[in-house]
N, CA, C and O of each residue as an XYZ file, in Angstrom:
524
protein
N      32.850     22.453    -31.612
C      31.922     21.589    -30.914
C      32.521     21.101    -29.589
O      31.801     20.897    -28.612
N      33.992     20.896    -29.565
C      34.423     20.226    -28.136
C      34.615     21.411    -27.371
O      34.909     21.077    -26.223
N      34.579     22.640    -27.500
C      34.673     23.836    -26.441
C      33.311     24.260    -26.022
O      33.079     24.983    -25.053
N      31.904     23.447    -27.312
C      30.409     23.777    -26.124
C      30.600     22.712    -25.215
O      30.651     22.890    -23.998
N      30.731     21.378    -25.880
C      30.695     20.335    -24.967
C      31.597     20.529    -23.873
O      31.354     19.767    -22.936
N      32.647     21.375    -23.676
C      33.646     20.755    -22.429
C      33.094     22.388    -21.396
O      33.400     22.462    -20.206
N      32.247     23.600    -22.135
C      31.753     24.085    -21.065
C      30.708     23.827    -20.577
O      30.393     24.222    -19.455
N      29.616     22.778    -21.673
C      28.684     22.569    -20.892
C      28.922     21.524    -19.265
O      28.314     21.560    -18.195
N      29.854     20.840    -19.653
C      30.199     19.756    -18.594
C      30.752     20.760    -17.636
O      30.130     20.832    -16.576
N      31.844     21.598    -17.780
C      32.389     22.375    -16.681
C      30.876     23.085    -15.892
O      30.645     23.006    -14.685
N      29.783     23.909    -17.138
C      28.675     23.746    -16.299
C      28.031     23.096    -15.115
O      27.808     23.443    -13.955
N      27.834     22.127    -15.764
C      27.453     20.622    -14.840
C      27.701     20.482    -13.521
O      27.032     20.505    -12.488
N      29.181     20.286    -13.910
C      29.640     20.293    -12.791
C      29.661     21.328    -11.709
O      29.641     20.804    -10.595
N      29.693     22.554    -11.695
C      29.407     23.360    -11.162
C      27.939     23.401    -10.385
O      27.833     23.631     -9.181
N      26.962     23.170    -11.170
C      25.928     23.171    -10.368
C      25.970     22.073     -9.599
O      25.756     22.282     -8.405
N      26.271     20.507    -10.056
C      26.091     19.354     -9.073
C      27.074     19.692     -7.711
O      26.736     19.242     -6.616
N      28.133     20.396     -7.834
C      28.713     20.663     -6.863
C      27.997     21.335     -5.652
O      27.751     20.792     -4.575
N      27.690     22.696     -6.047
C      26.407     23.361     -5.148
C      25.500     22.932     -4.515
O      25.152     23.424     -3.441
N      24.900     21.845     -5.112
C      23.574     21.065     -4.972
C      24.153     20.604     -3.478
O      23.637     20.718     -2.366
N      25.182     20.148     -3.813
C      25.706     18.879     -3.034
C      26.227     19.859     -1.593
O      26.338     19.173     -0.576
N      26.515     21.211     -1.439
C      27.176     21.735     -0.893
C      26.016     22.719      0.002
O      26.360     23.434      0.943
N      24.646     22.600     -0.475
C      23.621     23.446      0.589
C      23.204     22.907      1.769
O      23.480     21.770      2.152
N      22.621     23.612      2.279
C      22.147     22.589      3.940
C      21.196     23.102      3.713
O      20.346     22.506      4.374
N      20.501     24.287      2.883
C      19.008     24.556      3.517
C      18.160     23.233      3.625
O      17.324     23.289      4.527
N      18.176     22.382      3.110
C      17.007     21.405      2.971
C      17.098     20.299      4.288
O      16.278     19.433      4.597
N      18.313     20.628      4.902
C      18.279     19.595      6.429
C      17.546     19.902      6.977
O      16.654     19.057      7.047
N      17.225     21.418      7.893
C      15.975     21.622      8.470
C      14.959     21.076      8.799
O      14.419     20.581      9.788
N      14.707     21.373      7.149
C      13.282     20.928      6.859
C      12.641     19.626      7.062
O      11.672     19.183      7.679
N      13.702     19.131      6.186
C      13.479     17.339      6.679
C      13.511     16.779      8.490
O      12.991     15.872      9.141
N      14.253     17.695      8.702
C      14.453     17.020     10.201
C      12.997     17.507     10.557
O      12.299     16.646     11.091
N      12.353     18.882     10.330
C      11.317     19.167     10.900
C       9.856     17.810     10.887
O       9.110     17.283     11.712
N      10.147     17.745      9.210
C       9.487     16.637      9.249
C       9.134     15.400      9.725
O       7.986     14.956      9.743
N      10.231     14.784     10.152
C      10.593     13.987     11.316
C       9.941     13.976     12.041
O       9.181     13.013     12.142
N       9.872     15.369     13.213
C       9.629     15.767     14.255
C       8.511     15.955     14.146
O       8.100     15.951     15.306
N       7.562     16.156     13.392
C       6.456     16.316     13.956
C       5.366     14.785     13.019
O       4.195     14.686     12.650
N       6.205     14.155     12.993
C       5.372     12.875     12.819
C       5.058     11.555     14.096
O       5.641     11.721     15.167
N       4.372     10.598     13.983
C       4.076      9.870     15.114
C       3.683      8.762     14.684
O       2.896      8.707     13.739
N       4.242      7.466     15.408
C       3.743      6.459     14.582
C       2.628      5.907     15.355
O       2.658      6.102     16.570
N       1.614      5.227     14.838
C       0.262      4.665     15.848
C       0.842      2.938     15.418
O       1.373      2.569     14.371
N       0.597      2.361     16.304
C       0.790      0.654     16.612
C      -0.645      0.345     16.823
O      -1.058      0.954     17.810
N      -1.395     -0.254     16.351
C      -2.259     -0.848     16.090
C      -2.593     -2.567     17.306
O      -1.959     -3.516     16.845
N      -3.081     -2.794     18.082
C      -2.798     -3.927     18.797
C      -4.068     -4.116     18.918
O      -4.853     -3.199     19.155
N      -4.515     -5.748     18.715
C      -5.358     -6.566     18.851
C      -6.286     -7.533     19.446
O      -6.919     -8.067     18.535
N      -6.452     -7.749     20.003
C      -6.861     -8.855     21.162
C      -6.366    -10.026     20.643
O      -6.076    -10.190     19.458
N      -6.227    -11.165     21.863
C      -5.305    -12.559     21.404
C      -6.089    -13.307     20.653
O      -5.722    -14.132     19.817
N      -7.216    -13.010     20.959
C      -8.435    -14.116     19.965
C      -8.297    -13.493     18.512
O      -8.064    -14.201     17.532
N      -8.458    -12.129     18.444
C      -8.158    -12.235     17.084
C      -6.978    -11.975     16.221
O      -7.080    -11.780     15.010
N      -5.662    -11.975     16.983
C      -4.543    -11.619     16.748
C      -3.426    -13.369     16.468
O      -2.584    -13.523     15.583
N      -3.684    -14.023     17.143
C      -3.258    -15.277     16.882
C      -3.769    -16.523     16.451
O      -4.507    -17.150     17.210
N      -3.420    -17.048     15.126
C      -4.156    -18.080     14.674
C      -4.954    -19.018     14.959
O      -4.483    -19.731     15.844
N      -5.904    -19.323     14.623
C      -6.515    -20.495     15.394
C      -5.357    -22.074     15.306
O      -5.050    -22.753     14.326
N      -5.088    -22.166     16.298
C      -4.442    -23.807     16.350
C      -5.073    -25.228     15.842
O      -5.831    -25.909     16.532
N      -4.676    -25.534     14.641
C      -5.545    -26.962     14.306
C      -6.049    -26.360     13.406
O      -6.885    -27.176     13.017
N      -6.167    -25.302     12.640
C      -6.915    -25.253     10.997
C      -5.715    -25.442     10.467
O      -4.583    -25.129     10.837
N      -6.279    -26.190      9.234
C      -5.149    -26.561      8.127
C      -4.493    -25.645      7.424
O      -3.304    -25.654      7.104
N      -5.556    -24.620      7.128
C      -5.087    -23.422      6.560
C      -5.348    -22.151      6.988
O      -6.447    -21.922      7.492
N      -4.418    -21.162      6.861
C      -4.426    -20.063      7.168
C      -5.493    -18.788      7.144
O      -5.208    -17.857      6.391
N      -6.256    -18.734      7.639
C      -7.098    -17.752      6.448
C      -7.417    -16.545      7.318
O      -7.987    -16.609      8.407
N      -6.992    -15.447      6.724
C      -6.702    -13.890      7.322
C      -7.770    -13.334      7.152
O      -8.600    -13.307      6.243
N      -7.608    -12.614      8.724
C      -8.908    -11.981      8.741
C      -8.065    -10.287      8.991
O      -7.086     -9.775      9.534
N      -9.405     -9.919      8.060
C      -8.628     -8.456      7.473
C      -9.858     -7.501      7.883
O     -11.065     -7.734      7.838
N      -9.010     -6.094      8.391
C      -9.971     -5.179      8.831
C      -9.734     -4.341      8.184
O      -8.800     -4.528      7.405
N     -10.582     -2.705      8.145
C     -10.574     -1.869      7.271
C     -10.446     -0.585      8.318
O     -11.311     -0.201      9.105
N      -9.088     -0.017      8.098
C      -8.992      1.382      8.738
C      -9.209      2.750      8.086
O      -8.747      3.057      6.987
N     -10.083      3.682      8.997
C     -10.306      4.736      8.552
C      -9.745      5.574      9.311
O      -9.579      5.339     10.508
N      -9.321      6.810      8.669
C      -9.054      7.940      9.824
C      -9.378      9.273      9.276
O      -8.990      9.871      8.272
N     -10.281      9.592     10.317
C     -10.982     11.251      9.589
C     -12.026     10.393      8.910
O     -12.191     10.829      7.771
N     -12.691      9.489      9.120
C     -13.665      9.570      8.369
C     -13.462      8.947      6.819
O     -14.446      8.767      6.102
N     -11.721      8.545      6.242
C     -11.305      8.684      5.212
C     -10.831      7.431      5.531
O     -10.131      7.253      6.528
N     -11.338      6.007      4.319
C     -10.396      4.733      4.030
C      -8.882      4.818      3.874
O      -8.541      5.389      2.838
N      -8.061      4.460      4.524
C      -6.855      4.601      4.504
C      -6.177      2.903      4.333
O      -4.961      2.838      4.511
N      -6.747      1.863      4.077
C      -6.228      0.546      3.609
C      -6.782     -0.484      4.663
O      -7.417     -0.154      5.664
N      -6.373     -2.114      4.216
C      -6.668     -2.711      4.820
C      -5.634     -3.227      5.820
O      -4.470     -2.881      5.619
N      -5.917     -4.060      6.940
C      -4.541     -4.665      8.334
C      -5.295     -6.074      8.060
O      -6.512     -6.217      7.942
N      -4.403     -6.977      7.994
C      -4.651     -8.338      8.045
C      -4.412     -8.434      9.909
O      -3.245     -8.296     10.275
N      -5.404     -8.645     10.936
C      -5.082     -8.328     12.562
C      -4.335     -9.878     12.808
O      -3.625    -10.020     13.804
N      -4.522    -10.936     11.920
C      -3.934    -12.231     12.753
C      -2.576    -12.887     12.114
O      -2.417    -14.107     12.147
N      -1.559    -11.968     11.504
C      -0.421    -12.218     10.827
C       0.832    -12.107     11.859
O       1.479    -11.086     12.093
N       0.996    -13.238     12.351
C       1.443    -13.496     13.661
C       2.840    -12.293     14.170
O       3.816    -12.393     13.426
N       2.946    -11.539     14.983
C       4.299    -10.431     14.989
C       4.438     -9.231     13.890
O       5.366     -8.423     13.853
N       3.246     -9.286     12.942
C       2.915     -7.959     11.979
C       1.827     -6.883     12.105
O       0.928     -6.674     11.290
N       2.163     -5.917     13.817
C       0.907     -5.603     13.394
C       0.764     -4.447     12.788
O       1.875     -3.932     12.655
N      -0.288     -3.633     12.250
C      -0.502     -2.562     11.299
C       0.091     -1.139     11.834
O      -0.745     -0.557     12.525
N       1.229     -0.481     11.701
C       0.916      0.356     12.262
C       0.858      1.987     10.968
O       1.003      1.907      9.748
N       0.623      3.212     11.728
C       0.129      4.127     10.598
C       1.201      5.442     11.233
O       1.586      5.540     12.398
N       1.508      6.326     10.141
C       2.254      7.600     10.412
C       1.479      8.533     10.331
O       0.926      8.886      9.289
N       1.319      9.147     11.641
C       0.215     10.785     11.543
C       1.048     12.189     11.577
O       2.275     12.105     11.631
N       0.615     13.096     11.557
C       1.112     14.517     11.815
C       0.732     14.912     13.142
O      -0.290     14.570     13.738
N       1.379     15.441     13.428
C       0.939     16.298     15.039
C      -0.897     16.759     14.962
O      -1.516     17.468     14.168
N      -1.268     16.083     16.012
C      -2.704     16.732     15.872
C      -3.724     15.566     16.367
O      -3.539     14.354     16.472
N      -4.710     16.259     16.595
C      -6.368     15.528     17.352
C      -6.326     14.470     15.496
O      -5.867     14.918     14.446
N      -6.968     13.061     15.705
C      -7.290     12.402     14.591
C      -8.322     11.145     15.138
O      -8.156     10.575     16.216
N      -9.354     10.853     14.230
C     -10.198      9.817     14.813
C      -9.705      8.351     14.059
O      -9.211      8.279     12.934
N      -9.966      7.259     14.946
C      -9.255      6.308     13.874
C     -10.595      5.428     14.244
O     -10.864      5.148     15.412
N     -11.319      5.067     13.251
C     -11.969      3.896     13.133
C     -11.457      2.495     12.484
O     -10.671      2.455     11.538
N     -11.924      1.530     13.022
C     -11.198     -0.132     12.312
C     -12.791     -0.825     12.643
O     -13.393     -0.872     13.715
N     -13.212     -1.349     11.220
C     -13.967     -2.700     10.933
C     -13.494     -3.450     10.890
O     -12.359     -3.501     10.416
N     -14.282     -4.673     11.487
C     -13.765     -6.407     11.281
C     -15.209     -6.870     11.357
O     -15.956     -7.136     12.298
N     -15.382     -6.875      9.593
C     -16.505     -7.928      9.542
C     -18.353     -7.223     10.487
O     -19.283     -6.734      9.846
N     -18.344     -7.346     11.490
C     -19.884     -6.714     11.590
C     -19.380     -6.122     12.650
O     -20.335     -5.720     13.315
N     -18.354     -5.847     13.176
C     -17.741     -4.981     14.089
C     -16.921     -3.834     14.217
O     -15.856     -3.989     13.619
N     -17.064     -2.438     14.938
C     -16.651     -1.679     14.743
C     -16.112     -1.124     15.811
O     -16.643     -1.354     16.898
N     -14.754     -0.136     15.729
C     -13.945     -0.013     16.962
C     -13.832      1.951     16.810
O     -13.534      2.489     15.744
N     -14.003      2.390     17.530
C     -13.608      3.958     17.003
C     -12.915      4.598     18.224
O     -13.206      4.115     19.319
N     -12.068      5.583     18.185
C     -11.427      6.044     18.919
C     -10.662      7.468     18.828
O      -9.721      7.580     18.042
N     -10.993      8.346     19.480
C     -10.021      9.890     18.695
C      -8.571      9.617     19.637
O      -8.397      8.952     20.658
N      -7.516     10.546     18.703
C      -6.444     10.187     19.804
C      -5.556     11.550     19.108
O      -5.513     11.959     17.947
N      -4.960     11.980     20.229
C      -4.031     13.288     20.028
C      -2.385     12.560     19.689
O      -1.548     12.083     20.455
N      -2.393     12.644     18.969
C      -0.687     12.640     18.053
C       0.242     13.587     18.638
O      -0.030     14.787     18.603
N       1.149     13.229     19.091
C       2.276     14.349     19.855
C       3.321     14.578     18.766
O       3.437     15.785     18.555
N       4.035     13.910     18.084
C       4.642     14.366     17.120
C       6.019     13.932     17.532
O       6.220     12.888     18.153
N       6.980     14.788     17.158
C       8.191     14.583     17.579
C       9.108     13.055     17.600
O       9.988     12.686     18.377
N       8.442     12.313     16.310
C       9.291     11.144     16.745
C       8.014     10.157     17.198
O       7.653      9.267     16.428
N       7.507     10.312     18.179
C       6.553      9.310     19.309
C       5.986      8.417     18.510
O       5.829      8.377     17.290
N       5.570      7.376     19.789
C       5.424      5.882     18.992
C       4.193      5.644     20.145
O       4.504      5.311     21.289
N       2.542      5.875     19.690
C       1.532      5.581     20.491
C       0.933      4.287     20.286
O       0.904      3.751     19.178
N       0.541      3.866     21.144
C      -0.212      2.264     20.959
C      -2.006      2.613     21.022
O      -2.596      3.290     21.864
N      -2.516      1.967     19.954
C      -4.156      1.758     20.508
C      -4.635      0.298     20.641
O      -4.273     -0.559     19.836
N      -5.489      0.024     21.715
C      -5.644     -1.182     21.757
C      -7.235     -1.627     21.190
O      -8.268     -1.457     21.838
N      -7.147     -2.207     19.881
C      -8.512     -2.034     19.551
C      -9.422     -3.018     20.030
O      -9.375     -4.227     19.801
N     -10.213     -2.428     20.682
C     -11.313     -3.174     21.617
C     -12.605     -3.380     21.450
O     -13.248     -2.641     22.196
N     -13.743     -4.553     20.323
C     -14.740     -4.473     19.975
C     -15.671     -4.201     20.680
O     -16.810     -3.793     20.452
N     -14.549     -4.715     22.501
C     -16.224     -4.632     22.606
C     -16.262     -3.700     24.168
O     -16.642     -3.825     25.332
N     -15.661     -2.827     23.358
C     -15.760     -0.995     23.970
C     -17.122     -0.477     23.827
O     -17.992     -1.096     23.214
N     -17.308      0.637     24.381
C     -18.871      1.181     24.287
C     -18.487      2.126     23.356
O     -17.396      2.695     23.383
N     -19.883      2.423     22.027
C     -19.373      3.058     21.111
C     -18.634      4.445     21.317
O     -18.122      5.011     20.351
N     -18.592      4.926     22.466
C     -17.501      6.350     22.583
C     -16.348      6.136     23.673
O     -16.205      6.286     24.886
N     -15.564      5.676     22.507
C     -13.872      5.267     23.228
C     -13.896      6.396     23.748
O     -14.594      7.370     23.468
N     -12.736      6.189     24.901
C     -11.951      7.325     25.475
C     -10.917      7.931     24.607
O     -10.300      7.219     23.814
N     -10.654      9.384     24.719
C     -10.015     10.051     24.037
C      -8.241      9.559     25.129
O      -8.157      9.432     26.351
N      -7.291      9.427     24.240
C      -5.988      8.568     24.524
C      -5.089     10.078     24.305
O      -3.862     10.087     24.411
């Protein structure tokens, strides 16, 4: 019994060694990296900073879509937090509700790292400019 047990471990070890000793999988990951993009989300001051003089806090929360597809909610007035989202390289539409208002906008994702800003603007005409 102690000569399966001490080859299964010499096993073991052997493979964790290997594991530990490939690079194929750097690539890849780095590729991944690279072709992601982060979107920053930015607000107007009225609805981005608290009202001064309410007693209590109370968050006003919008609903982002992209593609057409619910992707979560952004609380817009959480003072220095704002929402931002990770895309893939590529054309993507991003819509945001607040309440009876709606913001839409397509925007090309460059990838590589990049860090794009949208400035969501209610009171844009319903066909944002493409960014």
């Amino acid at each position: 019994m102690n000569r399966s047990l001490l080859a299964l471990l010499i096993l073991f070890v052997l493979i964790i060694s290997q594991s530990f000793g490939e690079e194929a999988d750097a690539p890849a990951f780095q590729q991944r990296i690279d072709d992601t993009s982060t979107l920053r989300l930015y607000f107007s001051p009225e609805l981005s900073n608290p009202r001064i003089g309410q007693g209590a806090f109370k968050p006003e929360v919008a609903r982002l879509f992209v593609d057409d597809l619910f992707v979560g909610n952004a609380i817009v007035n959480l003072h220095s937090h704002l929402p931002m989202l990770k895309f893939g390289k590529g054309l993507h539409t991003i819509r945001v509700e607040l309440n009876d208002q709606k913001f839409q906008s397509t925007v090309t994702f460059l990838g590589r790292g990049s860090t794009q800003i949208l400035f969501v603007d209610f009171d844009a005409p319903p066909a944002a400019s493409k960014n």
